[in-house]
C-alpha positions as CSV (number, residue, x, y, z in Angstrom):
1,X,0.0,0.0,0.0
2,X,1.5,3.6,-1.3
3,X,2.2,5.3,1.9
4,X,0.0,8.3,1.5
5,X,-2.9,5.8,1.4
6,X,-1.6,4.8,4.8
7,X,-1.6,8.3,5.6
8,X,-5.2,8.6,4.5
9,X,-6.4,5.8,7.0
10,X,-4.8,6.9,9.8
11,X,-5.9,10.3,9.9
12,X,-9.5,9.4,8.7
13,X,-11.0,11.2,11.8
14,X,-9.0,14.2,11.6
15,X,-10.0,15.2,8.3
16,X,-13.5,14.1,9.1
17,X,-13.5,17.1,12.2
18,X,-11.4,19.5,9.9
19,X,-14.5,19.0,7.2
20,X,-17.2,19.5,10.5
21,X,-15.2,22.4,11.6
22,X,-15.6,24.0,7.8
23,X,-19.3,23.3,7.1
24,X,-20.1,24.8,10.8
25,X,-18.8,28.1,9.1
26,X,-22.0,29.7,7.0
27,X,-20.2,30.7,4.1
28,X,-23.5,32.3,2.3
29,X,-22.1,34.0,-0.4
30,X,-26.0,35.4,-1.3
31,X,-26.7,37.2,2.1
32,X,-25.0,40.4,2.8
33,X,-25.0,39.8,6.3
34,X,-23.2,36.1,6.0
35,X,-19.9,38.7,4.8
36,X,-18.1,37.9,7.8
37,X,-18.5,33.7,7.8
38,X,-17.7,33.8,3.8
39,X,-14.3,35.4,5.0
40,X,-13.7,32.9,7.8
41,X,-14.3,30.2,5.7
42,X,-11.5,31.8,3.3
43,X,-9.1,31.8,6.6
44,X,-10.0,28.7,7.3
45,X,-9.0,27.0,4.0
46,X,-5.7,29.5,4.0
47,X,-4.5,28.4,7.0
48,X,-5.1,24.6,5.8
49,X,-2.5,25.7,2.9
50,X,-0.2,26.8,5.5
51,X,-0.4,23.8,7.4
52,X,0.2,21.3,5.1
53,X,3.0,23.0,3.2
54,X,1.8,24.7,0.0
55,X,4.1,27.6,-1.0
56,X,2.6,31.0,-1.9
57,X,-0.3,31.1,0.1
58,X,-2.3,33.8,-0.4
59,X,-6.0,35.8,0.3
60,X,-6.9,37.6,-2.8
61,X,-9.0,40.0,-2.4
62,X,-11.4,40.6,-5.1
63,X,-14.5,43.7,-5.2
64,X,-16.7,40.7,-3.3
65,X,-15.2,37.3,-1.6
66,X,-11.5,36.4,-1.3
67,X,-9.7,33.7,-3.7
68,X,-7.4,31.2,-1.4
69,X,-4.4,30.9,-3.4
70,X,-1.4,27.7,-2.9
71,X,0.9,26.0,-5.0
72,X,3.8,23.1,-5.4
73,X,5.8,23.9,-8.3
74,X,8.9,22.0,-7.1
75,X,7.9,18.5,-9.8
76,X,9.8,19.6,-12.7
77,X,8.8,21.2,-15.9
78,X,8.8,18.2,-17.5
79,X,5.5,17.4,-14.9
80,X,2.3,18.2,-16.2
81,X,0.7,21.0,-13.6
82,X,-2.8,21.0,-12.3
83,X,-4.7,23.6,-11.2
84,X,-7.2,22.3,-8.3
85,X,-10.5,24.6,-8.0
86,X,-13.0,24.5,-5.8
87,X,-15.6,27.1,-3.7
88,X,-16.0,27.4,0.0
89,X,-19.4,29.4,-0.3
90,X,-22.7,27.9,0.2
91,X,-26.4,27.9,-1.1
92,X,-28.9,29.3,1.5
93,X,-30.1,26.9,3.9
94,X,-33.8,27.7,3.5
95,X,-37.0,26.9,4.0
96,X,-35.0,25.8,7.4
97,X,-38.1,24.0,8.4
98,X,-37.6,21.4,6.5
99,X,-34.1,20.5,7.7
100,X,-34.4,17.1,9.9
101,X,-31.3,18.7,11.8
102,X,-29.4,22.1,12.3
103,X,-28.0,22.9,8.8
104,X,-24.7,24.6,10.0
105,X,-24.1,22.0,12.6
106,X,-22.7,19.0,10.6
107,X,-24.8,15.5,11.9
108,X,-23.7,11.7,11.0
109,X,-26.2,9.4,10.3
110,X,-25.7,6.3,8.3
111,X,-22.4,7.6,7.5
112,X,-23.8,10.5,5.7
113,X,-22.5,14.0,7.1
114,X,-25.6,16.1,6.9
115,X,-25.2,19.8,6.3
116,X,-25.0,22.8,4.0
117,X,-21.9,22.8,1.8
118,X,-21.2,18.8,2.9
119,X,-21.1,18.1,-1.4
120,X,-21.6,21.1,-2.6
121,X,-18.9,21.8,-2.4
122,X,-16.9,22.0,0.8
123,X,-17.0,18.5,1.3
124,X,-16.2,17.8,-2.4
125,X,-13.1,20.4,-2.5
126,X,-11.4,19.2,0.8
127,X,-10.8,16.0,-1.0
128,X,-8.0,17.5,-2.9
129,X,-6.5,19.4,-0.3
130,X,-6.2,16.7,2.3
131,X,-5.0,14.3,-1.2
132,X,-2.0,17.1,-1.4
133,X,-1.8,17.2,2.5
134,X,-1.0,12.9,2.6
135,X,1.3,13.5,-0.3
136,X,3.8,15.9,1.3
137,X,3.1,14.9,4.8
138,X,4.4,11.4,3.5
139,X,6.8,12.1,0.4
140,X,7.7,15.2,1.3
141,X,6.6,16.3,-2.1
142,X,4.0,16.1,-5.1
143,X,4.7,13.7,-8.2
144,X,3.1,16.6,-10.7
145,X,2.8,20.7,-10.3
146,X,-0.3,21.7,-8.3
147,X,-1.6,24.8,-7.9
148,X,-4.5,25.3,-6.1
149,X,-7.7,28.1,-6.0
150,X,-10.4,27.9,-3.5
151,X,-13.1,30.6,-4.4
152,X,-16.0,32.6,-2.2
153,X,-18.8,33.3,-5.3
154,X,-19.5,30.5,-6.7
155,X,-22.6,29.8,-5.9
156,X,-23.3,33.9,-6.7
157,X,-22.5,32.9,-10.5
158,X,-18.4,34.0,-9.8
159,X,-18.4,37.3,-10.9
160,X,-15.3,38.3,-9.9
161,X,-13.3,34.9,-10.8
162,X,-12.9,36.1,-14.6
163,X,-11.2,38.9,-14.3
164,X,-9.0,37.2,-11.6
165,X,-8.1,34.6,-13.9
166,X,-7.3,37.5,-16.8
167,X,-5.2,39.2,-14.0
168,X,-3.6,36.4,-13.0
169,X,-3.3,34.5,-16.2
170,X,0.6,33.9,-15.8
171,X,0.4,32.4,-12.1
172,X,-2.3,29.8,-13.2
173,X,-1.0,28.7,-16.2
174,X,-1.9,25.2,-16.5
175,X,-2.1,22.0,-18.4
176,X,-6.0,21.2,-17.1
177,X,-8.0,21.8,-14.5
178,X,-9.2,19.3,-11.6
179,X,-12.7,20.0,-10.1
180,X,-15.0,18.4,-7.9
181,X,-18.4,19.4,-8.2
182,X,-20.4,17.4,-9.4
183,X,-21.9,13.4,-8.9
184,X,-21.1,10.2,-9.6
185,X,-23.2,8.3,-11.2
186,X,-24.4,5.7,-8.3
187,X,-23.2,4.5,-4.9
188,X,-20.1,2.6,-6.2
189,X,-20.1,3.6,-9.4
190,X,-18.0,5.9,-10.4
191,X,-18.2,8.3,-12.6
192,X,-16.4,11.2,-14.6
193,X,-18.4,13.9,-16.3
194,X,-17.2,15.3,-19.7
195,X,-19.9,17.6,-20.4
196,X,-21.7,20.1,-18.3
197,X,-24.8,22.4,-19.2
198,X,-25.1,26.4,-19.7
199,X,-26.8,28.8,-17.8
200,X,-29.2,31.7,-18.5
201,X,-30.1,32.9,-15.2
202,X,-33.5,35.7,-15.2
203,X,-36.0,38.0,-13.5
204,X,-39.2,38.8,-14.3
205,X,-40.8,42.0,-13.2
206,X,-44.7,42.8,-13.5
207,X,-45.8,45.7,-12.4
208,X,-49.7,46.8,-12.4
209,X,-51.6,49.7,-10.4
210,X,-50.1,52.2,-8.1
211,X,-50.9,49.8,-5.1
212,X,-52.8,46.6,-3.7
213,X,-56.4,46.5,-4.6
214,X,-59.3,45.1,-2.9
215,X,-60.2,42.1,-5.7
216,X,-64.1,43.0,-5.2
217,X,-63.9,46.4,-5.8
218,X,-61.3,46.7,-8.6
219,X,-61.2,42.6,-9.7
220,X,-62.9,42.6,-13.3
221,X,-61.6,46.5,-14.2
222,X,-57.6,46.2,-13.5
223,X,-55.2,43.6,-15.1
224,X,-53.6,41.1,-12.2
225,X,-50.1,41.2,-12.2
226,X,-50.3,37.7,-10.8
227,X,-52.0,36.4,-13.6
228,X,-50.3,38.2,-16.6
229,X,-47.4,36.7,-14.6
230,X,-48.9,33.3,-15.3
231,X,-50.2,33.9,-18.5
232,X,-46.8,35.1,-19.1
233,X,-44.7,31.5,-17.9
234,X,-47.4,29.5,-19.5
235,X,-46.2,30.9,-22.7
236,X,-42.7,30.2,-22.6
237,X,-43.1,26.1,-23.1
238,X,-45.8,23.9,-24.5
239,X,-47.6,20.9,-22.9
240,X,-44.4,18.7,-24.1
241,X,-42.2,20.9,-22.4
242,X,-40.7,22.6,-25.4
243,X,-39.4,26.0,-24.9
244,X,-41.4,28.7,-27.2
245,X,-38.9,31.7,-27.7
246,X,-38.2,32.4,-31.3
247,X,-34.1,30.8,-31.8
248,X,-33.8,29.3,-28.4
249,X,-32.7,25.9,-30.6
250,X,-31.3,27.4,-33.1
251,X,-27.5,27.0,-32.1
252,X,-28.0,23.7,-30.2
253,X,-25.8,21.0,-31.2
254,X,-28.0,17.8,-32.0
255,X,-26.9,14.8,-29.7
256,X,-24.8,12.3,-32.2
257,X,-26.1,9.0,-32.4
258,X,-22.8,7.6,-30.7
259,X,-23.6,10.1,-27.7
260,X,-27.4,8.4,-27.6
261,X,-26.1,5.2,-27.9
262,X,-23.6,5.6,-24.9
263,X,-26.0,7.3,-22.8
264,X,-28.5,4.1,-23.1
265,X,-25.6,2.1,-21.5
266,X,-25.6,3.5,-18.9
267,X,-27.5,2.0,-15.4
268,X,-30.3,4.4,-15.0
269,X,-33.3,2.7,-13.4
270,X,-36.2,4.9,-14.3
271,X,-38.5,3.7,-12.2
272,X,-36.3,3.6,-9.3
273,X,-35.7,7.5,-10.2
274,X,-39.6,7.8,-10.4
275,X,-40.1,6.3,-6.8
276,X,-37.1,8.7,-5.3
277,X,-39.2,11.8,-6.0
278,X,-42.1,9.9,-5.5
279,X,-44.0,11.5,-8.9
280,X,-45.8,9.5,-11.0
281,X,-44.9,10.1,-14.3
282,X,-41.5,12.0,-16.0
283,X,-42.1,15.1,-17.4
284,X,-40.0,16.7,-20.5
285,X,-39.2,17.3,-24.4
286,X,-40.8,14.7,-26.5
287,X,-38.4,12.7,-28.5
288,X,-35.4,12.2,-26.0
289,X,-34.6,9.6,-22.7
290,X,-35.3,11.0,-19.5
291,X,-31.3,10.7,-18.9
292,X,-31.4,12.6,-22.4
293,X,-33.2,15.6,-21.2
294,X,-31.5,16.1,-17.8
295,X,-27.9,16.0,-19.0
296,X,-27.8,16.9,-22.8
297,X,-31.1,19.3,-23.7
298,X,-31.3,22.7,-23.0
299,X,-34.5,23.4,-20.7
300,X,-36.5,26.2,-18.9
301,X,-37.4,25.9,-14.8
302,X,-39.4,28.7,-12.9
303,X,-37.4,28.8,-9.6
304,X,-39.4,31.1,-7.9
305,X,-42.6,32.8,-8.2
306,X,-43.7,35.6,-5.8
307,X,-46.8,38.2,-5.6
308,X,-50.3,39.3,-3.4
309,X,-50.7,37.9,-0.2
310,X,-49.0,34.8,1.4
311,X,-50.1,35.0,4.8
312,X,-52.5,32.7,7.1
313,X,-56.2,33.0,6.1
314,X,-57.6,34.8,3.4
315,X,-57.4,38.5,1.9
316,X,-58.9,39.7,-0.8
317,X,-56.4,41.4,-2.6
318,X,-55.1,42.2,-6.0
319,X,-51.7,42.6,-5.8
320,X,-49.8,45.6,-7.2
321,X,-46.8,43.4,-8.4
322,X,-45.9,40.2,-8.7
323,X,-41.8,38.4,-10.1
324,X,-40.1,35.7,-10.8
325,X,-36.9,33.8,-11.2
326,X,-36.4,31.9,-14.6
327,X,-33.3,30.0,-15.2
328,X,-32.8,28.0,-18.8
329,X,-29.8,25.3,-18.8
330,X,-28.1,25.7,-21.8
331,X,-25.7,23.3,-24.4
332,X,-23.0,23.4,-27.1
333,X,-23.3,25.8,-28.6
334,X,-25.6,28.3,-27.3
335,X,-24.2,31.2,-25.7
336,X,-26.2,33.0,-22.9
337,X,-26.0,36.3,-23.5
338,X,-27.7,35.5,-27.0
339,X,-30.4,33.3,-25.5
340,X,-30.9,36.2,-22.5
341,X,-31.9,38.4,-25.3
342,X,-34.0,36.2,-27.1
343,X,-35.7,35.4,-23.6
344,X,-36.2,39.2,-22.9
345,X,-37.7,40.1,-26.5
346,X,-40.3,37.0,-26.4
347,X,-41.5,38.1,-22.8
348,X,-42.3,41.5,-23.6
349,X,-43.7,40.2,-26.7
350,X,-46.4,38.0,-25.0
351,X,-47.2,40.3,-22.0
352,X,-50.7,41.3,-22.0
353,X,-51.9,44.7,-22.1
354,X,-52.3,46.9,-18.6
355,X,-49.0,45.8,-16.8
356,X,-45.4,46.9,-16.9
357,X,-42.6,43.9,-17.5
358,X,-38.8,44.8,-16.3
359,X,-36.9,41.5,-17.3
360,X,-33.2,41.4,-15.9
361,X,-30.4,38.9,-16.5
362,X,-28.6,37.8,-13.5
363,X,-25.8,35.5,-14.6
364,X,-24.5,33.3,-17.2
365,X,-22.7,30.6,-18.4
366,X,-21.5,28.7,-21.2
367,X,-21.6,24.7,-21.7
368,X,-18.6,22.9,-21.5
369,X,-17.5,19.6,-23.4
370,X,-14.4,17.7,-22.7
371,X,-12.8,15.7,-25.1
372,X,-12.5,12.0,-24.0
373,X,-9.4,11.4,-25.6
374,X,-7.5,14.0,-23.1
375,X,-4.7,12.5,-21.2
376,X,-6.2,14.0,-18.4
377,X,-9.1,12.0,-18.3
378,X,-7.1,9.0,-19.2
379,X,-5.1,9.5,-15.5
380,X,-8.5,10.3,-13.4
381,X,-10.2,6.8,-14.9
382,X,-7.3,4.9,-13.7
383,X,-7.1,6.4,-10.6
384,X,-10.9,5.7,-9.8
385,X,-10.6,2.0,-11.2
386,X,-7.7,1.8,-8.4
387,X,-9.6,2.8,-5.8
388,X,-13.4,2.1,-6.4
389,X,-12.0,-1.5,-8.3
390,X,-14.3,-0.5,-11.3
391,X,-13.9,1.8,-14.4
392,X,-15.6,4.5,-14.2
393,X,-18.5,5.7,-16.7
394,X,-18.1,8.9,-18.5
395,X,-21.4,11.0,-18.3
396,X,-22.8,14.3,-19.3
397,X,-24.2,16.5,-16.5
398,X,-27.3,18.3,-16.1
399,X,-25.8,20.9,-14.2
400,X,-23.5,24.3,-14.8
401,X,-20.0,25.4,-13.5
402,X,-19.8,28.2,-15.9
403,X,-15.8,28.6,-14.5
404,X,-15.2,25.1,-16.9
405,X,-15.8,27.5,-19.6
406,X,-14.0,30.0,-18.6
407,X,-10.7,28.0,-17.9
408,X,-10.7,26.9,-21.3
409,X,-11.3,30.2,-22.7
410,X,-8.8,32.4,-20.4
411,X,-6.1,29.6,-19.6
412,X,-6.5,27.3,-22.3
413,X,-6.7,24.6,-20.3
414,X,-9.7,21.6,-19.8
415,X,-11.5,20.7,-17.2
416,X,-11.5,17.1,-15.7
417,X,-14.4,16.9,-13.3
418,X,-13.9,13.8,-11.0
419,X,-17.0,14.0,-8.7
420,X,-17.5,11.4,-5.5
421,X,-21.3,13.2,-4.5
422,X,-24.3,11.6,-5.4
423,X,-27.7,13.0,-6.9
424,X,-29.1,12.0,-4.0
425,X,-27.3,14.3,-1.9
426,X,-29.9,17.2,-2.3
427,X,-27.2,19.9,-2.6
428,X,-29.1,23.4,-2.8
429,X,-32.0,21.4,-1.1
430,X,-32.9,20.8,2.6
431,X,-30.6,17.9,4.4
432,X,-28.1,18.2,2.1
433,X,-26.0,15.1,2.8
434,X,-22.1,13.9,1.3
435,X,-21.3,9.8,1.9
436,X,-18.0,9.9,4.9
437,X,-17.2,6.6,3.0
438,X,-16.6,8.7,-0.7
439,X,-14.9,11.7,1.2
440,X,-12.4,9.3,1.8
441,X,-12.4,7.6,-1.3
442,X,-12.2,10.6,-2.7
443,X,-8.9,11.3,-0.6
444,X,-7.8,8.3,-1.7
445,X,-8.8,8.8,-5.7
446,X,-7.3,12.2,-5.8
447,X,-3.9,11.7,-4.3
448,X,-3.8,8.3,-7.0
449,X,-4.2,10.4,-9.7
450,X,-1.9,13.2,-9.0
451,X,0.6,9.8,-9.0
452,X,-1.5,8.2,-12.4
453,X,-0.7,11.7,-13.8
454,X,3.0,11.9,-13.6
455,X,3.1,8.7,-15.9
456,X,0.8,9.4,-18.7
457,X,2.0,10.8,-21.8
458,X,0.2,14.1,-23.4
């Protein structure tokens, strides 16, 4: 057994309290007042870096949350150089009443840490940085260049990690990028993803009268803001879930039939998926999988919907405005700025008469494809077939990390996204949950490839 796997086992508990001790910091990079805990989670990973050895350890500051900043350059040039990233902010916790336990007070049950952050991504990002920890703490050294970036924003849509990586283009120069951040396919099956969705992100703003009305006096005379708010989403899709603004597919790159075909090897249980939400049917575009149209077809969700009166009991009101959020994952090769637009035309095209739409764009991201042939990805499947004992399956996500993107565009470098959470860990839900048993294997996987690596050939 390599030594730093010895390492790994022996100080399985420590790094179990050092991950405890980071989700009980409530890193919520959305609420203003949460400033103060974003930063502490920052120290916190910093002095981790310190700790373990890293050279050039450093808090950027940025106009919002601080970048943690750590390297080993010390392989040789002839060593391939990875540049680690991962985000120590968090979604909000709420609606808090539907956590089973304290969300910021990390709880073990069936050897499932339950907290906010615990995959997304707190848990998920201390895999690498205890995986360089047993590596010098052993070796003394790493068997490929690492440097490594721990941001605040992510979960804010990283507005200030661009122009970070423009500034700083030089210092993370890189042959790929390591992230994990996203799931593996099953329990003990794992799984790397080589494609990730877009993002258009949206608000819609429907303004009516002056003020509230009472809905016996005025109901009848005055258009509801509430309703044209409906009338509004009902527009954008048809019963088949088909998205209805003019050009929306017009850029999408049709899945190849070798793309279909691999996606039907792959275990997905539908009915077992089914009973997990307990719905009865599936729901989406007509003419794809259900696998299909979660990972690989651009959609459009409501996420929030808000107007009139929410309170106990009944009032009788017709309410003077009335939002909501609108986000629409995105593919190759549709860029969001474009689709954004085309969004904002077609609502303000099918608003009804007597209100006043505002639509604003909140954030953005392209998709990002992988290519499997990468030497990269060659390195991370033999490092999970070490440790899991299987070969891993190579999946397209529903999800967006818009930074994949942006690494390949700024540094030139792609993205190898090795995650050890599951689908079922309900990250951005209530009782968010990450497996103990794959923070360690995920110790174990990332410190294997960082050794797979230093062997492969470009």
């Amino acid at each position: 057994m390599a030594r730093y796997f010895e390492y790994i086992d022996q100080h399985k508990e420590r790094f179990e309290q050092e991950l405890f001790d980071l989700l009980r910091i409530p890193s919520i990079s959305a609420v203003s007042s949460n400033k103060g805990d974003v930063r502490q989670a920052a120290e916190f990973i910093r002095e981790q870096f310190d700790q373990m050895g890293l050279n050039g350890v450093q808090l950027f500051e940025t106009p919002g949350n601080p970048v943690v900043y750590g390297e080993y350059m010390d392989a040789g040039r002839d060593k391939p150089t990875v540049l680690v990233y991962g985000h120590y902010d968090v979604q909000p916790p709420d609606p808090l009443e539907l956590w089973e336990t304290e969300p910021f007070e990390p709880t073990v049950r069936n050897g499932d840490v339950y907290a906010r952050g615990a995959s997304d991504d707190k848990g998920q990002a201390y895999t690498h940085v205890k995986a360089i920890e047993s590596w010098l703490k052993t070796e003394g050294r790493l068997p490929v260049n690492v440097k490594v970036i721990i941001e605040g924003e992510e979960e804010i849509g990283s507005p200030n990690l661009v122009p970070f990586l423009q500034e700083h283009k030089e210092m993370l120069a890189c042959d790929m990028v390591l992230i994990s951040d996203t799931s593996m396919f099953d329990k003990d099956v794992p799984s790397i993803t080589y494609g990730l969705r877009g993002l258009a992100y949206m608000q819609v703003y429907v303004q009516g009268p002056n003020r509230d009305l009472h809905s016996g006096t005025y109901g009848g005379a005055v258009q509801n803001p509430l309703n044209a708010l409906c009338e509004i989403i009902a527009g954008l899709k048809d019963k088949d879930g088909v998205v209805q603004i003019p050009g929306f597919y017009d850029d999408v790159i049709a899945l190849s039939d070798e793309e279909r075909a691999e996606s039907a090897r792959l275990p997905f249980d539908e009915q077992a998926f089914k009973d997990s939400l307990a719905i009865g049917q599936v729901f989406g575009e007509k003419g794809y999988t259900t696998l299909e149209r979660k990972s690989s077809r651009p959609t459009l969700d409501v996420n929030g919907i808000w107007g009139g009166y929410q309170g106990e009991g009944a009032k009788t009101v017709l309410p003077a405005k009335a939002g909501a959020k609108i986000s629409m994952r995105l593919v190759p090769d549709q860029d969001p700025k474009k689709i954004a637009a085309l969004f904002t035309r077609y609502v303000h095209q099918i608003a009804p008469a007597g209100v006043t739409v505002v639509v604003e764009e909140h954030h953005g991201g392209h998709a990002a494809m992988t290519d499997l042939n990468f030497y990269g990805l060659e390195a991370a499947s033999q490092a999970f077939e070490d440790v899991y004992g299987r070969k891993p399956l190579f999946t397209r996500e529903g999800g967006s990390i818009p930074i994949v993107a942006d690494f390949k565009k700024v540094l030139g470098a792609d993205s190898i996204l090795m995650g050890f959470g599951l689908n079922s860990d309900a990250i951005h839900s209530p009782n968010e949950k990450f497996s103990l048993e794959d923070f360690h294997r995920g110790i174990k996987t990332s410190a294997r490839f960082f050794e797979v690596l230093a062997g492969v050939k470009a």
